[in-house]
KESE-166954 format. One record per residue (C-alpha): x, y, z; chain. Coordinates in steps of 0.2 Angstrom, whole numbers, plus 5000, padded with zeros to 4 digits. Each point is the difference from the previous one (the first is absolute). Example, Ala and Ser with C-alpha at 12.3 -4.5 7.8 and 13.67 -1.06 7.14 Angstrom:
<nodes>
NODE/u/v/w/drentor
NODE/5062/4978/5039/A
NODE/5006/5017/4997/A
</nodes>
This chain:
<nodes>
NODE/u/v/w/drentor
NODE/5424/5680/5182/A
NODE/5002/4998/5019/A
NODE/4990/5013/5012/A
NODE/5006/5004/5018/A
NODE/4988/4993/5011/A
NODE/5004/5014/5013/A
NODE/4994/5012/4984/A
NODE/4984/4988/4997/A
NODE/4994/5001/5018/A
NODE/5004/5021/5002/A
NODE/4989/5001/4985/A
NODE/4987/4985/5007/A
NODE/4999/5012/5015/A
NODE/4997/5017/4989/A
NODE/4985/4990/4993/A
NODE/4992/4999/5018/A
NODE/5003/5019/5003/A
NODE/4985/5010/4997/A
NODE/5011/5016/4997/A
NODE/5013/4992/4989/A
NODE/4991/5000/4982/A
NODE/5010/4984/4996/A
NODE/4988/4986/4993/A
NODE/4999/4981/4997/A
NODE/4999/5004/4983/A
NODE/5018/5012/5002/A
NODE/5005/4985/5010/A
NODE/4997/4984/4987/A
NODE/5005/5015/4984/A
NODE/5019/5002/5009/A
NODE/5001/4981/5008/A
NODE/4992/4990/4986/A
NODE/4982/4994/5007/A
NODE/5011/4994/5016/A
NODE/5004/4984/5005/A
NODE/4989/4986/4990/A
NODE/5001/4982/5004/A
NODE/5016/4991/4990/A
NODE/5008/5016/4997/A
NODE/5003/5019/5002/A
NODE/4997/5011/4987/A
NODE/5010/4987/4989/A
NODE/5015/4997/5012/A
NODE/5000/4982/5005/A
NODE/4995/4997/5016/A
NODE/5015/4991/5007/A
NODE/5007/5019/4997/A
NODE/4988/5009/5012/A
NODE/4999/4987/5014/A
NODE/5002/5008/5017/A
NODE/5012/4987/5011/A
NODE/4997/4994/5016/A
NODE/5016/4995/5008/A
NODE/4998/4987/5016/A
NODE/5010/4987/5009/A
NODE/4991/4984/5004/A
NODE/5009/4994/5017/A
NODE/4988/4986/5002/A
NODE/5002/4981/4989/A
NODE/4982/5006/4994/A
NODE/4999/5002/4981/A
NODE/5000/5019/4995/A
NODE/4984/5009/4996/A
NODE/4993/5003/4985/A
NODE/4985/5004/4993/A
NODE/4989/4984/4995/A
NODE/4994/5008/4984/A
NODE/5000/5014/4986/A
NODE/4983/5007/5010/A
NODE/5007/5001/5016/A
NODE/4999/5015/5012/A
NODE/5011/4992/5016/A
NODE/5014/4986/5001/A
NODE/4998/4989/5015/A
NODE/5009/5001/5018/A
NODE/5005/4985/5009/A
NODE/5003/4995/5017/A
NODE/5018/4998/5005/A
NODE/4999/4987/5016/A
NODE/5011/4989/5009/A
NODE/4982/4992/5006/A
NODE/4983/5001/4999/A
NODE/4994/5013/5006/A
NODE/4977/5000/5008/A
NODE/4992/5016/5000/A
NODE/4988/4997/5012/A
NODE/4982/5007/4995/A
NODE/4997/5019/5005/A
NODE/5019/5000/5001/A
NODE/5015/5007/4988/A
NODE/5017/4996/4996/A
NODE/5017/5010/4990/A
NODE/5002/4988/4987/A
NODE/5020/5002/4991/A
NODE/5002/4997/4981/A
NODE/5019/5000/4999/A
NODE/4999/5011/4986/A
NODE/5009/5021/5000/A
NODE/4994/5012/4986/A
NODE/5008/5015/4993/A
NODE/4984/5009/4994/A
NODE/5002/5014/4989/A
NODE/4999/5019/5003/A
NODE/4981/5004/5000/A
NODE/4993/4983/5001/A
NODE/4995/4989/5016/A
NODE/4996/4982/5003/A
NODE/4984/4996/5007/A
NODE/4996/4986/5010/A
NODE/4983/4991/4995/A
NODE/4990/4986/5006/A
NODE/4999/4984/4988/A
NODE/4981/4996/4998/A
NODE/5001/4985/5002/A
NODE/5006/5001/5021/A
NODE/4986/5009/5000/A
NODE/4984/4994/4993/A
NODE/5005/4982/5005/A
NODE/5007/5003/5019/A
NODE/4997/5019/5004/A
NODE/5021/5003/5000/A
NODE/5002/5018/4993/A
NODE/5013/5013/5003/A
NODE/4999/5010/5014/A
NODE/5006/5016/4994/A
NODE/4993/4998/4983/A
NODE/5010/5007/4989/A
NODE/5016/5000/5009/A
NODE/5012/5013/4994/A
NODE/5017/4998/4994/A
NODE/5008/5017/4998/A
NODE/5013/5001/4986/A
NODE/5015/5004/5013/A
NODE/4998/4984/5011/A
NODE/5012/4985/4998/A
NODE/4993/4989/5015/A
NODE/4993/4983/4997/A
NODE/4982/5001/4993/A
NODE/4986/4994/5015/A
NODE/4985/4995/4997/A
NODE/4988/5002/5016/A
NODE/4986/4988/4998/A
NODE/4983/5000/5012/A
NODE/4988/4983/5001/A
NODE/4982/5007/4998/A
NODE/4994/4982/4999/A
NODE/4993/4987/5011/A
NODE/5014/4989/5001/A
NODE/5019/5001/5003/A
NODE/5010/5003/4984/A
NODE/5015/4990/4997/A
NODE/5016/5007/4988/A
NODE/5011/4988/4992/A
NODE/5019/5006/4995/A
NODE/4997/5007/4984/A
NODE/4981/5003/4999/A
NODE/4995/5017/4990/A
NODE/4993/5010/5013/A
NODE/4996/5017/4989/A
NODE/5003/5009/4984/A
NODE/5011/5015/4998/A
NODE/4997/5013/4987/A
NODE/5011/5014/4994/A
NODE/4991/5018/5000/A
NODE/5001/5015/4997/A
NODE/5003/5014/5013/A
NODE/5000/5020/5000/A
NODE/5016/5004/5005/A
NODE/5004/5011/5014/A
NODE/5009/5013/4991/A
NODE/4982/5003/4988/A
NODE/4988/5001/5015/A
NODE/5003/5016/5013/A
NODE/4991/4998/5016/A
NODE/4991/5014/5006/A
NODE/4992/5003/5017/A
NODE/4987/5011/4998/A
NODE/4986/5007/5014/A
NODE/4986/4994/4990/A
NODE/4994/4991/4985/A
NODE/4990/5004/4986/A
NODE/4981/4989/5003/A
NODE/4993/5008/4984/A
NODE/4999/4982/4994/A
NODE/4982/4990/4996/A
NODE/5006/4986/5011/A
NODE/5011/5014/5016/A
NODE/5003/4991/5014/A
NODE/4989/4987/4997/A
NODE/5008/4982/5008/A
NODE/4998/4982/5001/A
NODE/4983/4995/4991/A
NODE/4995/5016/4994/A
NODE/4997/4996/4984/A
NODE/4989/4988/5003/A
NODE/5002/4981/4994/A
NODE/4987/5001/4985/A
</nodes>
């Protein structure tokens, strides 16, 4: 039996409206306990996969995911030369690589830990968005935290991306109001209100 996945997340959705009455429980009865690791409610999984279309226009071996557990697949640098980001500074890194992302879903952009906890390299706008309607060459804007200048090599993985999720626009409304409720424990309580303990 295959499910429409634009029915799934309608119904995902009514779960997290107070109002609705629909459950978890209506939701695993109708879809079959959802999606469980190998398989969907019987169905191979080969049958369910959601594909991610791209174009690799660099000489860089297409991404992947490295194992069954992984979250991302990496991002690598698409360079005529190597390429220093000095330290304090950032660079636009190219990939080579275009991605027709699916109807409800975005890419995000993610640092590698690695970078990170060896040379202070993250992303800068961690998690970089990319929308479902662009078609542009993925970028990947890096910024040097560490000590020393950071050196990229043609074909270096330089961040993961990972396919999410989104609320599409035509299920949220935005509404300007006058004022909003603060009838909340926490109202407008901002950074470090909660304390750290």
């Amino acid at each position: 039996m295959v499910f429409d996945l634009n029915e799934m997340r309608a119904k995902a959705l009514l779960i997290l409206d107070p109002e609705s009455g629909y459950t978890q429980e209506d939701f695993n009865q109708e879809f079959g306990g959802g999606i469980r690791q190998g398989s969907f409610s019987g169905v191979d999984v080969d049958n369910y996969k959601i594909k991610l279309s791209f174009v690799n226009k660099s000489n860089n071996e297409d991404p992947k995911y490295a194992t069954n557990g992984s979250s991302g697949f990496d991002l690598r640098a698409n360079l005529s030369k190597t390429m220093i980001i000095p330290s304090g500074k950032f660079s636009i890194i190219q990939t080579g690589l275009f991605f027709n992302i699916p109807e409800g879903f975005e890419v995000q952009i993610r640092p590698r830990s690695g970078l990170a906890a060896k040379n202070g390299v993250t992303v800068l706008n961690t998690p970089g968005t990319i929308d479902s309607d662009y078609r542009g060459e993925i970028m990947v804007i890096l910024i040097n935290h560490g000590d020393n200048d950071f050196t990229i090599n043609h074909g270096d993985r330089i961040a993961q991306a990972v396919l999410a999720t989104v609320t599409a626009n035509n299920v949220v409304k935005l509404i300007k109001v006058d004022d909003l409720s603060e009838d909340t424990e926490r109202g407008s309580g901002g950074f470090g209100s909660t304390g750290i303990k």
